[in-house]
NUVEX-587885 format. One record per residue (C-alpha): residue number from 1; x, y, z. Coordinates in Angstrom, 2 decimals, padded with zeros to 5 digits. Example, Ala and Ser with C-alpha at 12.3 -4.5 7.8 and 13.67 -1.06 7.14 Angstrom:
% residues 2
{pos->1; px->012.30; py->-004.50; pz->007.80} .
{pos->2; px->013.67; py->-001.06; pz->007.14} .
***
This chain:
% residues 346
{pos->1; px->-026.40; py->183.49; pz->-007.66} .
{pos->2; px->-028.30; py->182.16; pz->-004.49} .
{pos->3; px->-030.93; py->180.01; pz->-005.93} .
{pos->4; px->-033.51; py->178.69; pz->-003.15} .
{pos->5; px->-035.79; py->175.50; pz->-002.89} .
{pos->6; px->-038.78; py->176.15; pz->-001.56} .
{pos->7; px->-042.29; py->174.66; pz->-001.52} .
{pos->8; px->-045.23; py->175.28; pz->-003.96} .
{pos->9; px->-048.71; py->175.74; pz->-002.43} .
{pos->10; px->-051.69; py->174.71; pz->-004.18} .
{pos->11; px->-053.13; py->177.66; pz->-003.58} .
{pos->12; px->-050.80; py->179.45; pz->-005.34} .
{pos->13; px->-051.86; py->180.07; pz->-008.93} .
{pos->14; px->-049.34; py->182.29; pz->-010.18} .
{pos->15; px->-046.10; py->179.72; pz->-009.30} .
{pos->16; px->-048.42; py->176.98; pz->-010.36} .
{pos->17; px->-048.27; py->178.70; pz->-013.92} .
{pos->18; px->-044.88; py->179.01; pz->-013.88} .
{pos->19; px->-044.50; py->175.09; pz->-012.99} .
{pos->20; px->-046.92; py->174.25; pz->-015.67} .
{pos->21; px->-045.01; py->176.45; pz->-018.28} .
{pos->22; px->-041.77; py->174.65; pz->-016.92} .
{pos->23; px->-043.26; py->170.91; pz->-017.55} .
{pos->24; px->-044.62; py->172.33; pz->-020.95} .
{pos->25; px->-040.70; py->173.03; pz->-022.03} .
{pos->26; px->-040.14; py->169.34; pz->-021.46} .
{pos->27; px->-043.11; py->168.30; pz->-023.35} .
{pos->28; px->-044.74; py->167.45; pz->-020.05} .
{pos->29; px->-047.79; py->168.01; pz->-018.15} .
{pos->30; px->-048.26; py->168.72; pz->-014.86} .
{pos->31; px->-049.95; py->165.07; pz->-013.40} .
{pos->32; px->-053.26; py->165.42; pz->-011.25} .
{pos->33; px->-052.06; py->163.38; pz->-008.79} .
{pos->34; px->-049.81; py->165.52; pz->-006.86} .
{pos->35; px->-049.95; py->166.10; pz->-003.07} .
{pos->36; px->-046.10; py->167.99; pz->-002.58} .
{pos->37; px->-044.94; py->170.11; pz->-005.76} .
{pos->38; px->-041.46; py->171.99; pz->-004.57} .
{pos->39; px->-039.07; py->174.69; pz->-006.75} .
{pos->40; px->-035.86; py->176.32; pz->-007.12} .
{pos->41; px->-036.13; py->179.52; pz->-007.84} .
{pos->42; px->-033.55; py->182.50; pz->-009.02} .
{pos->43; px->-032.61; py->185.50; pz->-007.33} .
{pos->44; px->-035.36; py->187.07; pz->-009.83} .
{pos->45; px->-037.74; py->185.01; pz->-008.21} .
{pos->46; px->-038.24; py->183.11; pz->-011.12} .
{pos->47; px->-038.81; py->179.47; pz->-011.24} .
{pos->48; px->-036.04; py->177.41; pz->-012.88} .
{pos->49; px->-036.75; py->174.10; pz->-011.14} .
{pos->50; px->-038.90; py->171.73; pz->-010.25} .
{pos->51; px->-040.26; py->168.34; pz->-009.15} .
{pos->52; px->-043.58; py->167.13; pz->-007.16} .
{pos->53; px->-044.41; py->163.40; pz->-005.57} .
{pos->54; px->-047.59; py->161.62; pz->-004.94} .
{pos->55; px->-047.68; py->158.82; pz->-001.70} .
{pos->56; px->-044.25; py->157.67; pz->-002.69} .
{pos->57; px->-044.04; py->158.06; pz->-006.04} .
{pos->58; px->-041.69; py->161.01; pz->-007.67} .
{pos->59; px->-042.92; py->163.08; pz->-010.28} .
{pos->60; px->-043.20; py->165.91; pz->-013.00} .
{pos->61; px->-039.73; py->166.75; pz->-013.30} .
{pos->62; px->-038.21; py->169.92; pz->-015.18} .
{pos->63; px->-035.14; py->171.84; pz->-014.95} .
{pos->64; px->-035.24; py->175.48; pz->-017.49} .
{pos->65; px->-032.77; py->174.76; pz->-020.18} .
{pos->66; px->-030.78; py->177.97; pz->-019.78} .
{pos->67; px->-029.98; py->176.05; pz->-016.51} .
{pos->68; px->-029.88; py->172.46; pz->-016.76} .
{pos->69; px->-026.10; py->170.97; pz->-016.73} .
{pos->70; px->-026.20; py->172.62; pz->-013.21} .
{pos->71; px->-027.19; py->169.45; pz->-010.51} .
{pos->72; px->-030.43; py->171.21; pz->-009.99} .
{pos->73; px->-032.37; py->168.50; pz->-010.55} .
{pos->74; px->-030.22; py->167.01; pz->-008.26} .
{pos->75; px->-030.90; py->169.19; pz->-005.51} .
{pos->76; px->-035.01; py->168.57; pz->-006.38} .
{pos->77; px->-034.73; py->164.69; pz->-006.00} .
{pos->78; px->-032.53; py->165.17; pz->-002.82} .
{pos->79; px->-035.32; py->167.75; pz->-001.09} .
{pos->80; px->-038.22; py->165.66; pz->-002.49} .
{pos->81; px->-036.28; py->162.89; pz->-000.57} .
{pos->82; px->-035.77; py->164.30; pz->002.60} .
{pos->83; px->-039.56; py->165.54; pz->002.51} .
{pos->84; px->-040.64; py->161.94; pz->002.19} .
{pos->85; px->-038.67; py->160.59; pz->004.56} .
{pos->86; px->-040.46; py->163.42; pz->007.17} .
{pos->87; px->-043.68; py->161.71; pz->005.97} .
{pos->88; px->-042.04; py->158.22; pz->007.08} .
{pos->89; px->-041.90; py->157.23; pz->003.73} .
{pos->90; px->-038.64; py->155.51; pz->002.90} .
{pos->91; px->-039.48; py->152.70; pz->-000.34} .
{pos->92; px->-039.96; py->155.67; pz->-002.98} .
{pos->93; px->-040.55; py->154.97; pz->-006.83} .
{pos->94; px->-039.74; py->157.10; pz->-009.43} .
{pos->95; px->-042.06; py->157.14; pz->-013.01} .
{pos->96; px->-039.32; py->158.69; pz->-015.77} .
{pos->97; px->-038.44; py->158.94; pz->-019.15} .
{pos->98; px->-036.05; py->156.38; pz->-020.53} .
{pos->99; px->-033.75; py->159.03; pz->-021.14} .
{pos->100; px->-033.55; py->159.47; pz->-017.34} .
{pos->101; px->-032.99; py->156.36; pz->-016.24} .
{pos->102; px->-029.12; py->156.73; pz->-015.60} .
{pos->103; px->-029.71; py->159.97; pz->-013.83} .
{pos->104; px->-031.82; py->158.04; pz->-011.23} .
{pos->105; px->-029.54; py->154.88; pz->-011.68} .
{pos->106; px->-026.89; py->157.64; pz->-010.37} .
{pos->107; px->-029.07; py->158.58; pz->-007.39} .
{pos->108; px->-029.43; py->154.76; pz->-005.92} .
{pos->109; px->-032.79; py->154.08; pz->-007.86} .
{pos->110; px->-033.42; py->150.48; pz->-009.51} .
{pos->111; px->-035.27; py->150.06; pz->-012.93} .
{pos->112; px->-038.18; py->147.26; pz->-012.32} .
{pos->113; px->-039.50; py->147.89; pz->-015.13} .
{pos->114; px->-040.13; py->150.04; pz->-018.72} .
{pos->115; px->-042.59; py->150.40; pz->-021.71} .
{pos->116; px->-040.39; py->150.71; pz->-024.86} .
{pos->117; px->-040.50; py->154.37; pz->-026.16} .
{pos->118; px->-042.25; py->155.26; pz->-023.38} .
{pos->119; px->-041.59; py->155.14; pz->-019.79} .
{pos->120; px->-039.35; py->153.84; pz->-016.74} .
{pos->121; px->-040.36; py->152.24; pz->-013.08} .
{pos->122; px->-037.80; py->152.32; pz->-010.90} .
{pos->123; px->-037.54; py->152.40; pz->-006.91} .
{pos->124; px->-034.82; py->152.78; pz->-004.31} .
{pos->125; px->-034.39; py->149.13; pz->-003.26} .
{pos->126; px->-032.28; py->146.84; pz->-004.88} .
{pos->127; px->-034.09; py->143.90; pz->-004.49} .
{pos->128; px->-037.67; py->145.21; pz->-003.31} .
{pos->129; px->-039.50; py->144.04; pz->-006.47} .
{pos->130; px->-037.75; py->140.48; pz->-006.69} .
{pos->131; px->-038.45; py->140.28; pz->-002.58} .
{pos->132; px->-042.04; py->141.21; pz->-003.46} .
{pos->133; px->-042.44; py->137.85; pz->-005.48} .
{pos->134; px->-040.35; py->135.99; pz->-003.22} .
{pos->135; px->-042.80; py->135.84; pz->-000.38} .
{pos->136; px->-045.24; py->135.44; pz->-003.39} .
{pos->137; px->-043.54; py->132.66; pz->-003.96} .
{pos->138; px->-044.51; py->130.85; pz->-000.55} .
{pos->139; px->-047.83; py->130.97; pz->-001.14} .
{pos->140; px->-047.64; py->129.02; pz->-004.45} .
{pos->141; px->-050.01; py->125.85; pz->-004.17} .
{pos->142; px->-050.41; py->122.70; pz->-006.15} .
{pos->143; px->-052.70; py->122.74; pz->-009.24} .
{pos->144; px->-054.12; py->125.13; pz->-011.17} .
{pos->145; px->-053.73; py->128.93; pz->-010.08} .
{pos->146; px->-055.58; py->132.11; pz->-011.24} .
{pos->147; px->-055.07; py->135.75; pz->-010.39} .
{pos->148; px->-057.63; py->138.01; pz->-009.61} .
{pos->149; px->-056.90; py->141.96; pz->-008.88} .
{pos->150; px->-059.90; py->144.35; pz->-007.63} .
{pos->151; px->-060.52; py->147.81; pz->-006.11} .
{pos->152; px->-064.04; py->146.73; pz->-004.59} .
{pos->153; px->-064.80; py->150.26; pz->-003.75} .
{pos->154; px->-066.78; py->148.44; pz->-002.37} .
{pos->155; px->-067.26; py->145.13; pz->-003.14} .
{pos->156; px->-070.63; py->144.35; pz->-004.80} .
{pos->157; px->-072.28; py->140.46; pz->-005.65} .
{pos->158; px->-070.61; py->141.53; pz->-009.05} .
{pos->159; px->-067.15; py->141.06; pz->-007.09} .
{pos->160; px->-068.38; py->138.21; pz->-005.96} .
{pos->161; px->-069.69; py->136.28; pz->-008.89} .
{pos->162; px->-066.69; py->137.22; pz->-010.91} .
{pos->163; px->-064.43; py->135.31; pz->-007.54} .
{pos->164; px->-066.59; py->132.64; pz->-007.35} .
{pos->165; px->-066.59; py->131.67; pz->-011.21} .
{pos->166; px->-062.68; py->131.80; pz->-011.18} .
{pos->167; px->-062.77; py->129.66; pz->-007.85} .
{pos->168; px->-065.04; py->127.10; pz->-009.71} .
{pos->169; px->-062.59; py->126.88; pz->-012.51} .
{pos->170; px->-058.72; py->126.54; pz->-010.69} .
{pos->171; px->-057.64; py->124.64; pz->-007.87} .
{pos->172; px->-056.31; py->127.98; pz->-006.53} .
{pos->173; px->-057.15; py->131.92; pz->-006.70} .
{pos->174; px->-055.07; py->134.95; pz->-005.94} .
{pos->175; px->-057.02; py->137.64; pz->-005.25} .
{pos->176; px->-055.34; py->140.96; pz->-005.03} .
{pos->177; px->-057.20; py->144.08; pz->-003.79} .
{pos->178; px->-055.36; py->147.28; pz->-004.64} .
{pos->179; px->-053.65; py->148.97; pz->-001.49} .
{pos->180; px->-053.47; py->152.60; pz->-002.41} .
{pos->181; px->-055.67; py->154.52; pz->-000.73} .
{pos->182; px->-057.31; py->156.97; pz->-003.56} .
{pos->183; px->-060.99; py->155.76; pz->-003.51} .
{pos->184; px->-064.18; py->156.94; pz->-001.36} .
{pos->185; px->-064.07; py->153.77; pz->000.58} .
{pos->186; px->-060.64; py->153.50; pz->002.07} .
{pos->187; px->-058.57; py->150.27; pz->001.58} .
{pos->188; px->-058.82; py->148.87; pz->005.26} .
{pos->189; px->-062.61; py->148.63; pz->004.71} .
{pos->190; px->-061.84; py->147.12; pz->001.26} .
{pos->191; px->-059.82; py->144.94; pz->002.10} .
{pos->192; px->-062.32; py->143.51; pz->005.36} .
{pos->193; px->-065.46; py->143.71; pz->002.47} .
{pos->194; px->-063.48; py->141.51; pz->000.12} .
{pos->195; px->-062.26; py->139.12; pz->003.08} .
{pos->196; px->-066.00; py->138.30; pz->004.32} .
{pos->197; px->-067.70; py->138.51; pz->001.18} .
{pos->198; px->-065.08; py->135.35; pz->000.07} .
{pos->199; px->-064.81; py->133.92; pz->003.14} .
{pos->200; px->-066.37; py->130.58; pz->002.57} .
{pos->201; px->-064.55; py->130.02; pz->-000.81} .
{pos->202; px->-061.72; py->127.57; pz->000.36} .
{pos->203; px->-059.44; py->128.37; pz->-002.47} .
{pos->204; px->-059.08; py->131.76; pz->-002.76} .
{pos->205; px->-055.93; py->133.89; pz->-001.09} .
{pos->206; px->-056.02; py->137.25; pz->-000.55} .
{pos->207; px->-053.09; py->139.35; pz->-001.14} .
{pos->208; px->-052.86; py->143.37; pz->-000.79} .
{pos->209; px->-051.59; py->144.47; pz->-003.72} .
{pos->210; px->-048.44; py->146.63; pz->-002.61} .
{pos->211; px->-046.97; py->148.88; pz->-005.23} .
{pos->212; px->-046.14; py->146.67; pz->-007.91} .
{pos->213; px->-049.48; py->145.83; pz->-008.71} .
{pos->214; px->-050.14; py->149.53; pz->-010.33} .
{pos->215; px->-053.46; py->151.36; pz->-009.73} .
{pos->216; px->-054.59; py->154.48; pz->-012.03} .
{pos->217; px->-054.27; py->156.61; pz->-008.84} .
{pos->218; px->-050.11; py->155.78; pz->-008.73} .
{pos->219; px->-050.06; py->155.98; pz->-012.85} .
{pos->220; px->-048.68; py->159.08; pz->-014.00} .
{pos->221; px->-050.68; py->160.73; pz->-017.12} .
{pos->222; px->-048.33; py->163.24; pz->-017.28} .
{pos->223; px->-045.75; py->162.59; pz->-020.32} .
{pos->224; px->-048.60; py->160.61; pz->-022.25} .
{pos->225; px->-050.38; py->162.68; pz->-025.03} .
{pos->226; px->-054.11; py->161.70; pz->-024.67} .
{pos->227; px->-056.32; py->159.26; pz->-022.47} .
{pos->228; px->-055.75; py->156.37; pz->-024.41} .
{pos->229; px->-052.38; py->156.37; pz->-024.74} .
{pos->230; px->-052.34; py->156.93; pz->-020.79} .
{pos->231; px->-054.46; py->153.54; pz->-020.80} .
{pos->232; px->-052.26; py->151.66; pz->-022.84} .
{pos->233; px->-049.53; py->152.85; pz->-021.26} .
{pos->234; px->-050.26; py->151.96; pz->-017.69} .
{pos->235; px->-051.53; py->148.53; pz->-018.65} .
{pos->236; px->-048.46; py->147.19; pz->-020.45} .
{pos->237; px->-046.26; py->148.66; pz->-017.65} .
{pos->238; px->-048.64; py->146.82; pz->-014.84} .
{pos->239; px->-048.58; py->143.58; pz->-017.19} .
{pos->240; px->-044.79; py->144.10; pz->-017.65} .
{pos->241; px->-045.14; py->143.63; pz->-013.88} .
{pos->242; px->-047.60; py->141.24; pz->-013.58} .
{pos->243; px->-045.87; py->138.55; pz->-015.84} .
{pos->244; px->-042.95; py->138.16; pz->-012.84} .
{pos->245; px->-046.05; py->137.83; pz->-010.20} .
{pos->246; px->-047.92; py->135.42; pz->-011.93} .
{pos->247; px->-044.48; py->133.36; pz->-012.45} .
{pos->248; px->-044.18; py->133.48; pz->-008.59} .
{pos->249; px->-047.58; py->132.27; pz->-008.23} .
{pos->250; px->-047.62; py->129.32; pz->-010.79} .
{pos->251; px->-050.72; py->131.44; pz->-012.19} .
{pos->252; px->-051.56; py->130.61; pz->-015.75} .
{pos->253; px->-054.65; py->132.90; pz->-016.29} .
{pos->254; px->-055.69; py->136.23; pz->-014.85} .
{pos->255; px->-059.86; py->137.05; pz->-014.72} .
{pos->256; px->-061.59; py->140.53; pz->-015.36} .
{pos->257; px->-064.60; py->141.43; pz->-015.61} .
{pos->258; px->-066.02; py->143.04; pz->-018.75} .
{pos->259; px->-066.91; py->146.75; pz->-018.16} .
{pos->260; px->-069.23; py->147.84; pz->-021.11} .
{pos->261; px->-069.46; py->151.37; pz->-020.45} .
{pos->262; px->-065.96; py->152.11; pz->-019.20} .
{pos->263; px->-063.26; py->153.02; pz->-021.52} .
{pos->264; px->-060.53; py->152.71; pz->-019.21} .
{pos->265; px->-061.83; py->149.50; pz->-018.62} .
{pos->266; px->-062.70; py->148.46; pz->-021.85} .
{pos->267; px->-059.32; py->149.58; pz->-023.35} .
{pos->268; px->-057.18; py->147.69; pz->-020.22} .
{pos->269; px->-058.86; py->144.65; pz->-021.29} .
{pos->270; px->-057.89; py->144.12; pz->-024.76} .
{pos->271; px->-054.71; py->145.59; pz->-024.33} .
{pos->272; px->-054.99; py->142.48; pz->-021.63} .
{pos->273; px->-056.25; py->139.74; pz->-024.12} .
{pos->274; px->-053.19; py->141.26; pz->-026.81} .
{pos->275; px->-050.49; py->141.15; pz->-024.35} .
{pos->276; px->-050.88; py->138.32; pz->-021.62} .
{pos->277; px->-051.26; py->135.13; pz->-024.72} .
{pos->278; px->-047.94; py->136.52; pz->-025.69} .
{pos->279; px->-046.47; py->136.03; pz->-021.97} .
{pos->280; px->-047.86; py->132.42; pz->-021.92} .
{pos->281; px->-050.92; py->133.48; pz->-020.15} .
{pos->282; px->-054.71; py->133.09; pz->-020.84} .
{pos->283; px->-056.89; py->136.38; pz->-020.23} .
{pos->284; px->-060.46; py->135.35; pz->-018.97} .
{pos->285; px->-063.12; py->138.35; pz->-019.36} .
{pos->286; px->-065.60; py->137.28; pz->-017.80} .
{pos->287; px->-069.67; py->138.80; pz->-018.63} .
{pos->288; px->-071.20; py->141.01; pz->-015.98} .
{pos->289; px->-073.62; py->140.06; pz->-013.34} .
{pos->290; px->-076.83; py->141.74; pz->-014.05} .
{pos->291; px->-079.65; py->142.38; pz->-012.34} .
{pos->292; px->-082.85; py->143.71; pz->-013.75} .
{pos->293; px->-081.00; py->144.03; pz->-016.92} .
{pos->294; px->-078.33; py->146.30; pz->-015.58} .
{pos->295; px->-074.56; py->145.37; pz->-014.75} .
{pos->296; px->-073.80; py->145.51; pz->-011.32} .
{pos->297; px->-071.28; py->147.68; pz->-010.32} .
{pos->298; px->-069.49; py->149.21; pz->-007.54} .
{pos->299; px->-069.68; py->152.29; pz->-009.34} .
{pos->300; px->-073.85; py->152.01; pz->-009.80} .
{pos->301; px->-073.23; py->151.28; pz->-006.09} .
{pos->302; px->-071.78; py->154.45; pz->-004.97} .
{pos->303; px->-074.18; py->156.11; pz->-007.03} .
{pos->304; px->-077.21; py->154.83; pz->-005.24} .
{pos->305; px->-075.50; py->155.99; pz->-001.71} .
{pos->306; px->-074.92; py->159.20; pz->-003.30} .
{pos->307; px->-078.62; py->160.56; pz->-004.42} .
{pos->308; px->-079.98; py->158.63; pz->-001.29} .
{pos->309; px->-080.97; py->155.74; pz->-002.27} .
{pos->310; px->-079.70; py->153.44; pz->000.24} .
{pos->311; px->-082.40; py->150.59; pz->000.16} .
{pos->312; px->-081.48; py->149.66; pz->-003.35} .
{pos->313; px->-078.30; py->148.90; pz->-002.76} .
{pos->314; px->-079.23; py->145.98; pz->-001.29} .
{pos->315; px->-080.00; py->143.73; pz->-003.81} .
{pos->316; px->-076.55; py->144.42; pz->-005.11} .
{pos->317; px->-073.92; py->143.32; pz->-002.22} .
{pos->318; px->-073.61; py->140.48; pz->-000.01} .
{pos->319; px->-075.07; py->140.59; pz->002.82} .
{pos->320; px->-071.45; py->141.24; pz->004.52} .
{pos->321; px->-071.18; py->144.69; pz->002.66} .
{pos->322; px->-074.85; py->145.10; pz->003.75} .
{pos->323; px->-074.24; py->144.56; pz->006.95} .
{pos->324; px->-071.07; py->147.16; pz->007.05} .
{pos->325; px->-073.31; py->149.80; pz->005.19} .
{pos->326; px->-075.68; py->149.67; pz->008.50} .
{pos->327; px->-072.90; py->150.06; pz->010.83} .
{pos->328; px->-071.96; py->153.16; pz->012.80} .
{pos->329; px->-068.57; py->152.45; pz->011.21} .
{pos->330; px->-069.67; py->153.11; pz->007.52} .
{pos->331; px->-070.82; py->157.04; pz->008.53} .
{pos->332; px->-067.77; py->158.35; pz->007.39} .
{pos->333; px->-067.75; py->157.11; pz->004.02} .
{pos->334; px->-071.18; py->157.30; pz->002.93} .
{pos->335; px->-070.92; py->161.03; pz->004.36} .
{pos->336; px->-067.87; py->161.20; pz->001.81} .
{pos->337; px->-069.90; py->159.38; pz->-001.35} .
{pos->338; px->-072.56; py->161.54; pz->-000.62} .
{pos->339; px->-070.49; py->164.89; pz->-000.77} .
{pos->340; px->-068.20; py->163.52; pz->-004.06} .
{pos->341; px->-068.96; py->165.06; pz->-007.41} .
{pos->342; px->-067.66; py->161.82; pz->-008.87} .
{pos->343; px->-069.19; py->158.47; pz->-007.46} .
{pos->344; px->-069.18; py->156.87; pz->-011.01} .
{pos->345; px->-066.00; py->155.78; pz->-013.45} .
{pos->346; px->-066.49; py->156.29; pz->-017.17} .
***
């Protein structure tokens, strides 16, 4: 028997099935975040093996059971490996099922954290997550300290006012803007939006948020049986997380702003104001800015750039995000908000 790795193109729908029908034997299903999928297959041609990864995350594991005992799962984690290291990606993270974790353990990969019944983070440093909130650590100030994470895709006067209240009310703020780059307006123009539109606020510190600080892009959906669960799920893995960050920081409370008509919002939060007393910390949700009755929102945001309504934006960003929106440097992205079929989050 000469079984052969190989890779899996998108394109092709009738090895796709067969991965899908693999996942399904493990109760699995196949994430939507995938950009590598790879498979060992039989002399038959038939797939018997299987694994994907998305950035540097691994994923969506299976092995056929008339096979498994075998090290090909082995062989899938070593390829999946070698692929990301020819992508110059070297800090990987693995999502699994507890019943996994020693495999992985075996392989060099470090649990950081788990959701009982549920689901395993792990990576392949020893000590990346503790050095993470080491240099945290450093930038630990006297007084009171809040944290603060945000997409700001982009970053509205709703950012803003939600900042600025948290400012108002602790001696320091920790404002994290999520790193991974799976939104229409990429993270290095995040990341300058959110810098000048809180520029003049003394005691706020901006931190990119790494891969600890868990976005829904890096979450995998894929062992979880329906959307809420998936919510739940990646919130009390991220707050799991979260709790050794804010200890790092001194933080006591962590702001969000209330999202009314988003149920992956609206679900986060109280799973936030359940879990976070229970760690010792105070959840602040915090009422949307509105403006002529209506919440402002990135999301109402990218909708206006999309149908062409530019000019009404304005009244909805600082003047720093209006200023970048006039700039030869923002073609590319509106050109991409205007072409997406999704501009808005429900």
């Amino acid at each position: 028997m000469s079984d052969t790795i190989e890779s899996i193109r998108p394109q092709d729908a009738r090895t796709r099935r067969q991965v899908d029908t693999l996942l399904q034997q493990e109760g699995i299903r196949r994430d939507a975040n995938l950009d590598y999928t790879c498979g060992i297959f039989d002399d038959d041609g038939r797939l018997v093996a299987t694994g994907s990864c998305f950035g540097a995350t691994l994923r969506c594991f299976a092995v056929d059971r008339s096979r498994q005992g075998e090290g090909l799962l082995n062989q899938v984690i070593t390829h999946l490996m070698e692929y990301e290291a020819e992508r110059g990606l070297f800090h990987l993270f693995v999502y699994t099922k507890l019943q996994s974790v020693r495999f992985f353990r075996d392989l060099g990969f470090h649990e950081i954290a788990r959701v009982e019944n549920t689901l395993s983070f792990l990576e392949n440093r020893p000590r990346g997550f503790r050095d993470f909130c080491a240099a945290l650590e450093k930038e630990r100030r006297p007084g009171t300290a809040a944290v603060l994470v945000m997409n700001a895709n982009p970053f509205t006067l709703g950012h803003r006012y939600l900042v600025e209240k948290a400012a108002a009310e602790n001696d320091t703020v920790h404002l994290f803007v999520l790193e991974e780059d799976a939104s229409l307006v990429p993270f290095a123009v995040r990341w300058q939006l959110v810098k000048e539109g809180t520029v003049d606020l003394g005691n706020v510190v901006l931190h990119r948020s790494g891969p600890y600080i868990i976005s829904s892009a890096t979450f995998p959906s894929y062992f979880l049986k329906d959307e809420a669960s998936v919510i739940e799920g990646h919130a009390r893995l991220d707050l799991t997380l979260f709790r050794s960050i804010a200890r790092a920081l001194g933080a006591t409370r962590r702001y969000v702003g209330e999202e009314p008509t988003s149920q992956v919002t609206g679900l986060y939060n109280t799973v936030m104001t359940r879990e976070l007393p229970a760690m010792g910390l105070e959840c602040v949700v915090v009422p949307r800015l509105t403006k002529g009755g209506s919440a402002v929102s990135a999301s109402t945001v990218r909708r206006l750039i999309h149908d062409g309504q530019l000019d009404a934006v304005r009244p909805l960003v600082p003047e720093s995000t209006w200023n970048w929106l006039l700039s030869p440097q923002s073609a590319p992205v509106l050109q991409a908000i205007r072409a997406s079929g999704e501009v808005v989050h429900y």
